[in-house]
N, C-alpha and C positions, 0 to 999 in steps of 0.2 A: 094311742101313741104307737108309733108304727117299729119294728124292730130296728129299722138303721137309726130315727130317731130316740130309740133305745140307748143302742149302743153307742150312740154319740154323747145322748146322757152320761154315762157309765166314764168314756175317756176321760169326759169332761171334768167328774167330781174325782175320778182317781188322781186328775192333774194340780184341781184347784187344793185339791186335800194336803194333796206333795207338796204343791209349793208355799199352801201356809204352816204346815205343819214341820219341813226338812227344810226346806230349800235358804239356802245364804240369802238371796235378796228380801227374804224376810226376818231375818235373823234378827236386826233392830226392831221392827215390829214386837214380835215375840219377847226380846228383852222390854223395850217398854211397858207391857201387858203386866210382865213379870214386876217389872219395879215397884209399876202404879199401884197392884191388886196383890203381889206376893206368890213367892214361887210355887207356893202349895193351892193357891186359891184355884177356884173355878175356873176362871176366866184365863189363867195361865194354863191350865187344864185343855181346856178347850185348844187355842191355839198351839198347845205341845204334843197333844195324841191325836193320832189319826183316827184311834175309833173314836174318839168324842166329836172329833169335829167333821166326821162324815157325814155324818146324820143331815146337821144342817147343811154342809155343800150340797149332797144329794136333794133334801128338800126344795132346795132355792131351785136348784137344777130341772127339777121335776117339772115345781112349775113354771120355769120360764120356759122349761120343752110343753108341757101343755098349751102354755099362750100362743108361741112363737115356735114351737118343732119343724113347721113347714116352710118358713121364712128363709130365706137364704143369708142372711144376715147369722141367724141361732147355727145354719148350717157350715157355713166358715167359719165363724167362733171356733163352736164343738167341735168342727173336724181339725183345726189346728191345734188346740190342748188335746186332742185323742193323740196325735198323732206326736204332740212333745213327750206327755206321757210314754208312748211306746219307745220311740226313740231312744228315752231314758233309760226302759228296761231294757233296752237290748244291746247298749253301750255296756252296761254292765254285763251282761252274756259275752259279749264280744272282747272287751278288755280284759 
C-alpha cells in the first residue's frame, strides 16, 4: 500500500467512523440498533463509539485499499470522505 493510498485509507475510516458513529443522518439508524438489541447491548456499542467501531471501518477499509488502492474509482471515493472528513474538522476551527 503506497502512502497516499494510505492516507486516503485513514480519511476514509475517520469519515465512515464520524458518520456512523455522530453524524444526524444516522441518528435513526443508531436508534433502531438501539431499540432492536438495547442501549447497553454490543451492537448499540458498536454503532455509538468510535473506538469500537473503528476497528472495523478500518478493517473493511484496508482491504478494499488492498484490492482496489490503485483503481480510480477507491481513489475518488477516499479522496471525497478524506476531504469531508477534513472539512468537518476545520469548520469547527474556524467557527
Amino acid at each position: 500500500m503506497s502512502l497516499v493510498e494510505f492516507l486516503l485509507s485513514l480519511g476514509t475510516t475517520c469519515r465512515i467512523t464520524r458518520f456512523l458513529t455522530k453524524d444526524t443522518l444516522a441518528a435513526g439508524f443508531r436508534s433502531w440498533v438501539a431499540g432492536r438489541f438495547g442501549d447497553d447491548s454490543k451492537p448499540a456499542s458498536l454503532v455509538g463509539c468510535s473506538w469500537c467501531s473503528s476497528i472495523w471501518v478500518a478493517s473493511a477499509t484496508a482491504l478494499f485499499a488492498h484490492w482496489a488502492g490503485g483503481t480510480t474509482g477507491f481513489q475518488i471515493t477516499a479522496t471525497a470522505l478524506s476531504l469531508s472528513y477534513l472539512a468537518g474538522l476545520a469548520s469547527r476551527w474556524l467557527d
